[in-house]
N, CA, C and O atoms as CSV, one atom per row, in Angstrom:
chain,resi,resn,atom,element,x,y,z
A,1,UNK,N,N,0.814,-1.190,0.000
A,1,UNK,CA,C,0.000,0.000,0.000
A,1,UNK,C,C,0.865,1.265,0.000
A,1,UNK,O,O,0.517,2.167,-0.762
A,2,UNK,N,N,1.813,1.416,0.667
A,2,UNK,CA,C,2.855,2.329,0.852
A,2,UNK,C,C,3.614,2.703,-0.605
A,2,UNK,O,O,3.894,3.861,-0.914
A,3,UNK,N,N,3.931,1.412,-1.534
A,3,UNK,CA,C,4.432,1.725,-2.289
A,3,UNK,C,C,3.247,2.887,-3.601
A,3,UNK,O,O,3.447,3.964,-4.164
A,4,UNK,N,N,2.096,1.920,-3.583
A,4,UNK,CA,C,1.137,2.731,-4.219
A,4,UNK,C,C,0.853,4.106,-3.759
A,4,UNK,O,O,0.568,4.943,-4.616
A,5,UNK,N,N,0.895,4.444,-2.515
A,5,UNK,CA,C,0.618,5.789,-2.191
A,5,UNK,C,C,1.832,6.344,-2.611
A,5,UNK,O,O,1.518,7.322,-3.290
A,6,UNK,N,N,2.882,6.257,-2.577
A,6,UNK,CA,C,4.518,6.966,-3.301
A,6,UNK,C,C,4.327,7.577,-4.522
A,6,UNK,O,O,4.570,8.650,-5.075
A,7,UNK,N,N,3.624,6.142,-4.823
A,7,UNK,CA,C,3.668,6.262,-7.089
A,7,UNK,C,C,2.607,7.448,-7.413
A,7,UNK,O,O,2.614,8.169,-8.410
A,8,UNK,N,N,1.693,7.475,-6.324
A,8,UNK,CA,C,0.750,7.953,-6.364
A,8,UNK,C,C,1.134,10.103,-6.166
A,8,UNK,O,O,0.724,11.102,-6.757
A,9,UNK,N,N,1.962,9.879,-5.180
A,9,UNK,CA,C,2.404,11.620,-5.152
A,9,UNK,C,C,3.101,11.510,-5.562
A,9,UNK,O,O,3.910,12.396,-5.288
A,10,UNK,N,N,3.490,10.737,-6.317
A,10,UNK,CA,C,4.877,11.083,-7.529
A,10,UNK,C,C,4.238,11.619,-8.874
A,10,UNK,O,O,4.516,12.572,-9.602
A,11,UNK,N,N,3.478,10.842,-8.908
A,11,UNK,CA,C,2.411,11.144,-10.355
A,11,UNK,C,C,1.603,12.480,-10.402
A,11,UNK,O,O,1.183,12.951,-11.459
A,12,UNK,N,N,1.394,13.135,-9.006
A,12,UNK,CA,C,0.579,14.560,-8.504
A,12,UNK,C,C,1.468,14.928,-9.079
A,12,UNK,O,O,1.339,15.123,-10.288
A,13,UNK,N,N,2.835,15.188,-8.366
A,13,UNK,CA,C,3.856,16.218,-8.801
A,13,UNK,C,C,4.457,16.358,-10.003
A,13,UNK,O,O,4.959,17.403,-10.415
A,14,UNK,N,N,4.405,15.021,-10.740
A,14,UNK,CA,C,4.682,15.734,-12.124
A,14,UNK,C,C,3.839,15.845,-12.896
A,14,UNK,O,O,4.173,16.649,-13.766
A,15,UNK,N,N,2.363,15.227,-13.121
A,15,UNK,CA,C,1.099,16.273,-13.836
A,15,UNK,C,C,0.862,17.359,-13.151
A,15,UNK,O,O,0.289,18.194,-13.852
A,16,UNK,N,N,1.040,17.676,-12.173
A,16,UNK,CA,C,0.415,18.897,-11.835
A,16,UNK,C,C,1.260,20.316,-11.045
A,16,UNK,O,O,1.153,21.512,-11.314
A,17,UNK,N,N,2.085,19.641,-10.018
A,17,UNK,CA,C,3.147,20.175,-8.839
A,17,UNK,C,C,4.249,21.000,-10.425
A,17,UNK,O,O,4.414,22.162,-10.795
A,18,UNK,N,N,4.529,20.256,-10.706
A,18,UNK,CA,C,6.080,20.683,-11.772
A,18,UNK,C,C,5.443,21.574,-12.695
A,18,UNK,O,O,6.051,22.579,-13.065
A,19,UNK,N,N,4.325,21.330,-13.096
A,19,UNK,CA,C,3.563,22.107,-14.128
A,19,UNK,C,C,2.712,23.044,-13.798
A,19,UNK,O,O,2.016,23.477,-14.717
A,20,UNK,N,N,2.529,23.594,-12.488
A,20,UNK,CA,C,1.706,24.482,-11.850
A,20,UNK,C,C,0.523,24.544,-12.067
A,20,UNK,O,O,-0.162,25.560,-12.190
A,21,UNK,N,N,0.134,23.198,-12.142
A,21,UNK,CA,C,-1.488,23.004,-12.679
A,21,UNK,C,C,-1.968,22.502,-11.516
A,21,UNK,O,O,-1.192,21.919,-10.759
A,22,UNK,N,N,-3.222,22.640,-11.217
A,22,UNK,CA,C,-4.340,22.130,-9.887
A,22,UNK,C,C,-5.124,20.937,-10.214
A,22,UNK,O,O,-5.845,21.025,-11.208
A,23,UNK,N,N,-5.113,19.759,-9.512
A,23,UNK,CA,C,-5.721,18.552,-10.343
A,23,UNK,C,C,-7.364,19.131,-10.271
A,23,UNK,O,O,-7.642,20.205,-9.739
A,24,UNK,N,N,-8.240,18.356,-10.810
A,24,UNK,CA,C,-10.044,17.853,-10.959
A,24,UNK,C,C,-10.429,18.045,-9.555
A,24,UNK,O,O,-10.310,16.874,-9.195
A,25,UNK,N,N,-10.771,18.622,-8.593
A,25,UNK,CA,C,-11.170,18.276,-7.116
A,25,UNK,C,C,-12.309,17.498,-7.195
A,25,UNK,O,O,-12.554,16.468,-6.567
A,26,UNK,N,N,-12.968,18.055,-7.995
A,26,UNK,CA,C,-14.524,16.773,-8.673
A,26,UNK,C,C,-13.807,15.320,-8.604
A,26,UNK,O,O,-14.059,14.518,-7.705
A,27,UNK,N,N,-13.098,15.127,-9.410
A,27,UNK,CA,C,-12.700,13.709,-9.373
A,27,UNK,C,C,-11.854,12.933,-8.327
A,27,UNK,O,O,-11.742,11.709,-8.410
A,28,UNK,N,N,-11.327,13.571,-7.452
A,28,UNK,CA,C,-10.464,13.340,-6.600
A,28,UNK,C,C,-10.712,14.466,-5.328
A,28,UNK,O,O,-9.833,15.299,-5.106
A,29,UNK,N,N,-12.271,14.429,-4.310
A,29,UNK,CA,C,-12.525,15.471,-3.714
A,29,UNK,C,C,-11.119,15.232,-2.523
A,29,UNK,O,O,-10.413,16.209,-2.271
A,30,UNK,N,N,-10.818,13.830,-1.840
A,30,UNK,CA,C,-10.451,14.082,-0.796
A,30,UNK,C,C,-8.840,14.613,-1.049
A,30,UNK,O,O,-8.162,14.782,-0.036
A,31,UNK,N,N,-8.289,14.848,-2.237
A,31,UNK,CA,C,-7.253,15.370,-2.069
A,31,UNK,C,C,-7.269,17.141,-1.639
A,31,UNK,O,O,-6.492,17.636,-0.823
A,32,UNK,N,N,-8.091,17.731,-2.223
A,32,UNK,CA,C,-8.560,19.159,-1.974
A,32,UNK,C,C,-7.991,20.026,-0.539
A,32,UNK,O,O,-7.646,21.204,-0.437
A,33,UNK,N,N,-8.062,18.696,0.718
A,33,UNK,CA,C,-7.624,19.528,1.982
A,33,UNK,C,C,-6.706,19.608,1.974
A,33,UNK,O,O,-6.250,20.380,2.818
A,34,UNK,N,N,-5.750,18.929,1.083
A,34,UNK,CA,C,-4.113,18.867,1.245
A,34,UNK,C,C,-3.478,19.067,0.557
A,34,UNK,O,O,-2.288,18.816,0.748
A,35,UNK,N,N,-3.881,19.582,-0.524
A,35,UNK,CA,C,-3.295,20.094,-1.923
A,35,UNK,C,C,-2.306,21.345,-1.857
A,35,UNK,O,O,-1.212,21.471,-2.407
A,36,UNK,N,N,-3.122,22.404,-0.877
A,36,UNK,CA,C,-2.084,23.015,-0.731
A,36,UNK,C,C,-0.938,22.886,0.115
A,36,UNK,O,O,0.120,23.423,-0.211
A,37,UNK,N,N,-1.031,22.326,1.010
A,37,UNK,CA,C,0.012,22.040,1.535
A,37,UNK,C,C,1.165,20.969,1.158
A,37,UNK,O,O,2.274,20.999,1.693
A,38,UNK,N,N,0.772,19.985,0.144
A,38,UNK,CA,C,1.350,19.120,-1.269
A,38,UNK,C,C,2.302,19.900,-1.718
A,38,UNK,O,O,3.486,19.592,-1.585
A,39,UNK,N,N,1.873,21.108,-2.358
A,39,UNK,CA,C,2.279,22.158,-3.510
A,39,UNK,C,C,3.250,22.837,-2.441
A,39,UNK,O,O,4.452,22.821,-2.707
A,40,UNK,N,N,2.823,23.437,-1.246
A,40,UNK,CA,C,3.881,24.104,-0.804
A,40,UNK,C,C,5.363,23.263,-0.188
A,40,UNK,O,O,6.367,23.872,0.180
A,41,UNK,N,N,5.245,22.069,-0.183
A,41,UNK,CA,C,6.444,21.162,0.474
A,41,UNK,C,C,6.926,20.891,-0.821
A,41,UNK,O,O,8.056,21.316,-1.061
A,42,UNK,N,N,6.401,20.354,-1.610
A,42,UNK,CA,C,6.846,20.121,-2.934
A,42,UNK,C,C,7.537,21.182,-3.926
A,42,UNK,O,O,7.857,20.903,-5.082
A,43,UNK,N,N,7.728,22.470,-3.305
A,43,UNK,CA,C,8.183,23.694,-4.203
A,43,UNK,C,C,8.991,24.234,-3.106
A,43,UNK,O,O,9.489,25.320,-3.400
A,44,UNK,N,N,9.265,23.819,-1.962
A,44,UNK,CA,C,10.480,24.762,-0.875
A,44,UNK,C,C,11.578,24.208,-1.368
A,44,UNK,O,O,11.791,23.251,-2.112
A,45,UNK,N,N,12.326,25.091,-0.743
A,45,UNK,CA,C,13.541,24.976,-1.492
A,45,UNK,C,C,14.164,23.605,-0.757
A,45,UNK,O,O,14.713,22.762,-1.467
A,46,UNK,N,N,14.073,23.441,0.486
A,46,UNK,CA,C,14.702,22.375,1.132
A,46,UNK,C,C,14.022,20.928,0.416
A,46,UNK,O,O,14.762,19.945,0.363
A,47,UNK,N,N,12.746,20.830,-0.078
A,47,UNK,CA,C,12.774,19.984,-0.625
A,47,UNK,C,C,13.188,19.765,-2.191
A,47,UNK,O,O,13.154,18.685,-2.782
A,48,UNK,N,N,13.590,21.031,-2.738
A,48,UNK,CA,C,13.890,20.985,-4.482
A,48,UNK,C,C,15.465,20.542,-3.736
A,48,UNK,O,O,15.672,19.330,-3.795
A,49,UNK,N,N,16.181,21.070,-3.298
A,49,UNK,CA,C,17.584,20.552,-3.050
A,49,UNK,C,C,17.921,19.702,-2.711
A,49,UNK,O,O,19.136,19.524,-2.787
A,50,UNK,N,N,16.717,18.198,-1.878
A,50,UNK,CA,C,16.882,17.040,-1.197
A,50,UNK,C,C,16.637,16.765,-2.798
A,50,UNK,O,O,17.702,16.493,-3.353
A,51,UNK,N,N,15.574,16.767,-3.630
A,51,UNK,CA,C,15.535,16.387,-4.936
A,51,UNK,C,C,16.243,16.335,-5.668
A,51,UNK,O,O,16.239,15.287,-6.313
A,52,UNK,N,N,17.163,17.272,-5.998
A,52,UNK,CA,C,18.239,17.430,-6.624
A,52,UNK,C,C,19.308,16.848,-6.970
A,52,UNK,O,O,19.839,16.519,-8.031
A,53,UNK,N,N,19.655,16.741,-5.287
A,53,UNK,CA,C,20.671,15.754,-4.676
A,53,UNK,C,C,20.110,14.316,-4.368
A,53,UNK,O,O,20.498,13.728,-3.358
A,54,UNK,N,N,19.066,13.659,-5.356
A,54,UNK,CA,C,19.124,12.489,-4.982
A,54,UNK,C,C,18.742,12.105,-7.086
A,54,UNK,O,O,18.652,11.182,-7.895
A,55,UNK,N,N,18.679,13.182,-7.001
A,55,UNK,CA,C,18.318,12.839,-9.105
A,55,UNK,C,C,19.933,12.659,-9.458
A,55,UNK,O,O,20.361,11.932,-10.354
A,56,UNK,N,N,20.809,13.546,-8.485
A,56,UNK,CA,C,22.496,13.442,-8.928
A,56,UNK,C,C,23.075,11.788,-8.571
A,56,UNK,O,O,23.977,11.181,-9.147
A,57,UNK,N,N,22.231,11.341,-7.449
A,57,UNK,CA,C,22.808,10.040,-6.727
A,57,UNK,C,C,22.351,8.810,-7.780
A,57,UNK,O,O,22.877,7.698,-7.837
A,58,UNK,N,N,21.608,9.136,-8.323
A,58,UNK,CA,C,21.118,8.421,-9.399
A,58,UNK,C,C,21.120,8.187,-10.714
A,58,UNK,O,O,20.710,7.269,-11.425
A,59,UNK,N,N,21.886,9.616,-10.967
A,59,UNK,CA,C,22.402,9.208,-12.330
A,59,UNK,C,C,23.743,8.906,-12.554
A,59,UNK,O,O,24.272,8.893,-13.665
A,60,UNK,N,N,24.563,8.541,-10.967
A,60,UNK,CA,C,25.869,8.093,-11.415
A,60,UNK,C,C,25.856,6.764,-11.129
A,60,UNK,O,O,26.940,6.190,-11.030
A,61,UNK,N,N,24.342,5.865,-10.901
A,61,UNK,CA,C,24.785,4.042,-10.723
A,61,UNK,C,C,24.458,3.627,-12.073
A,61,UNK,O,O,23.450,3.907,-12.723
A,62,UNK,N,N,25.509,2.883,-12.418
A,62,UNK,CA,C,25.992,2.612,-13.429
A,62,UNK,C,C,25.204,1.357,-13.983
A,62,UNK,O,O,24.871,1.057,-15.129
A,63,UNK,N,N,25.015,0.698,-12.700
A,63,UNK,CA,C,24.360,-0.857,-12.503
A,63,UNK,C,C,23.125,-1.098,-11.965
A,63,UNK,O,O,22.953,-2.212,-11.472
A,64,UNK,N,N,21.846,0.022,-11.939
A,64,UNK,CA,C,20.865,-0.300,-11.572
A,64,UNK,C,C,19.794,-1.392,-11.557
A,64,UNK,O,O,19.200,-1.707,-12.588
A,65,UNK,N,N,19.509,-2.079,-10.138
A,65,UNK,CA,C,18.431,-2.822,-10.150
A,65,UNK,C,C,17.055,-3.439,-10.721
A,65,UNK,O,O,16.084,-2.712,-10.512
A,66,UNK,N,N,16.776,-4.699,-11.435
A,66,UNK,CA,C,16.017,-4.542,-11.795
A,66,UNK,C,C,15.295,-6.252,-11.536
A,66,UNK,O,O,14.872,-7.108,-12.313
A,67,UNK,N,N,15.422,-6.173,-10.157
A,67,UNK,CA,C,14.675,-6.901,-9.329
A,67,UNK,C,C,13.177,-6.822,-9.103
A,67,UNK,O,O,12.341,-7.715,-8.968
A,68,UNK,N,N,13.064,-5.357,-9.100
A,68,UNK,CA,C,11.681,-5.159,-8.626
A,68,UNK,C,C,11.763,-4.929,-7.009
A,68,UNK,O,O,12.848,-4.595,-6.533
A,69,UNK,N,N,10.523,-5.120,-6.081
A,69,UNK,CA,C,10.245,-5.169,-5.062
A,69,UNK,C,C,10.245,-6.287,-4.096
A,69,UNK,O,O,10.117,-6.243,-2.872
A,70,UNK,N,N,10.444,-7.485,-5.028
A,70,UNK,CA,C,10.682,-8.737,-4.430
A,70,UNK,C,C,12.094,-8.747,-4.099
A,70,UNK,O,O,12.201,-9.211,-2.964
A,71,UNK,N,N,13.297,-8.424,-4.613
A,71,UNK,CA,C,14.447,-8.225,-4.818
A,71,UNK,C,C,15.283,-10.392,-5.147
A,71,UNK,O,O,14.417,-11.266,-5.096
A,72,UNK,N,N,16.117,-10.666,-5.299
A,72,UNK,CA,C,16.829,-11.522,-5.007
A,72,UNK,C,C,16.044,-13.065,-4.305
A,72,UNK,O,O,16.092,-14.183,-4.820
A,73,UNK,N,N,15.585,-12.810,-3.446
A,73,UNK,CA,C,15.240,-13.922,-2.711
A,73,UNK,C,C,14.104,-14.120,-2.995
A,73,UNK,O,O,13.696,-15.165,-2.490
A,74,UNK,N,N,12.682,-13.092,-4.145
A,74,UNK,CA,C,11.915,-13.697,-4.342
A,74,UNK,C,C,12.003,-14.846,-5.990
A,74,UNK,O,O,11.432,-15.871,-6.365
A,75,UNK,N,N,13.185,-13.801,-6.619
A,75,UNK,CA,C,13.918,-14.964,-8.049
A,75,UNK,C,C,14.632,-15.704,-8.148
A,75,UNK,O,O,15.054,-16.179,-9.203
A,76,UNK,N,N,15.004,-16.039,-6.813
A,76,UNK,CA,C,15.448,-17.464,-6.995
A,76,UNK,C,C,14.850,-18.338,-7.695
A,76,UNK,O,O,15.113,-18.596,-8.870
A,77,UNK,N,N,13.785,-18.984,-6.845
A,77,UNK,CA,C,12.656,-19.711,-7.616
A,77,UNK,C,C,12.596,-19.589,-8.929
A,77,UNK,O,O,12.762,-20.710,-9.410
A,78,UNK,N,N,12.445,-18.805,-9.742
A,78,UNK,CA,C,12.672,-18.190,-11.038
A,78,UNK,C,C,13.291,-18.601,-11.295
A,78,UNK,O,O,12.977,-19.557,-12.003
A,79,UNK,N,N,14.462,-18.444,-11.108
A,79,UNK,CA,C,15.956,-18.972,-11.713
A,79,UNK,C,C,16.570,-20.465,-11.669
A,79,UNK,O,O,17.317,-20.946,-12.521
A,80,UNK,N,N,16.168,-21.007,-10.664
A,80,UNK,CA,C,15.875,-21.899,-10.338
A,80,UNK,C,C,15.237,-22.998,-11.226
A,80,UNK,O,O,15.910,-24.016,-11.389
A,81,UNK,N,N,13.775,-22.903,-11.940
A,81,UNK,CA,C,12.854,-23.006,-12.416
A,81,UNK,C,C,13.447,-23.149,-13.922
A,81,UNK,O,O,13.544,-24.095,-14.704
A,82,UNK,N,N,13.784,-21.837,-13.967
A,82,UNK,CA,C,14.891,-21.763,-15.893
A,82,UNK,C,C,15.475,-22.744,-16.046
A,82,UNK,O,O,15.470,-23.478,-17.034
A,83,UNK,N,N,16.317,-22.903,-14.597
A,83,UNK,CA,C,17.692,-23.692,-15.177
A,83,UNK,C,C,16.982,-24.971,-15.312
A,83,UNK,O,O,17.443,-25.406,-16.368
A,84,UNK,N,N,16.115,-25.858,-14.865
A,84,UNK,CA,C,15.665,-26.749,-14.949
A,84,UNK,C,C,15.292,-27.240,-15.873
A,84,UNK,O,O,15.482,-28.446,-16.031
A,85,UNK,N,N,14.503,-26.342,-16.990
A,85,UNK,CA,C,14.127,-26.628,-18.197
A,85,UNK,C,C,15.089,-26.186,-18.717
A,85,UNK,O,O,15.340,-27.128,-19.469
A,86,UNK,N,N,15.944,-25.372,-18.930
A,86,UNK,CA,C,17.023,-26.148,-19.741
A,86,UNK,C,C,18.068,-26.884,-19.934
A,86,UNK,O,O,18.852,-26.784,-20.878
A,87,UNK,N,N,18.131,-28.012,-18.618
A,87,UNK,CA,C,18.350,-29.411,-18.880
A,87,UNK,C,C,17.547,-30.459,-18.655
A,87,UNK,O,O,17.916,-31.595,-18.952
């Protein structure tokens, strides 16, 4: 659930936060009480500079993950599974 709520104000801020646009309140009433206060954490400077400095941390791994959320110990099995059929 945690992860969905993430994806979820990640997706506010760049349709709407980055683009200075206000979402539908019709379609989405219960965001309305917190919108502004969304917009104002999302535009201080202490948080554009934690941003900043973590878009920099990220574009120097060379070798990024692509496990997913299960990481390692849920593909084993997987791998596992491969090698089997092909011997």
């Amino acid at each position: 659930m945690a992860i969905l709520f993430k994806g979820w104000k990640t997706d506010l801020n760049k349709k709407y936060v980055k683009k200075g646009l206000t979402p539908n309140f019709l379609k989405e009433p219960k965001l309305e009480p917190f919108w502004k206060e969304l917009v104002e954490y999302r535009t201080s400077p202490e948080y554009l500079e934690q941003s900043t400095k973590g878009s920099a941390n990220a574009a120097k791994h060379v070798h990024p993950h692509h496990l997913g959320t299960g990481g390692y110990f849920k593909r084993i099995s997987e791998w596992d599974k491969m090698e089997a059929d092909l011997l």
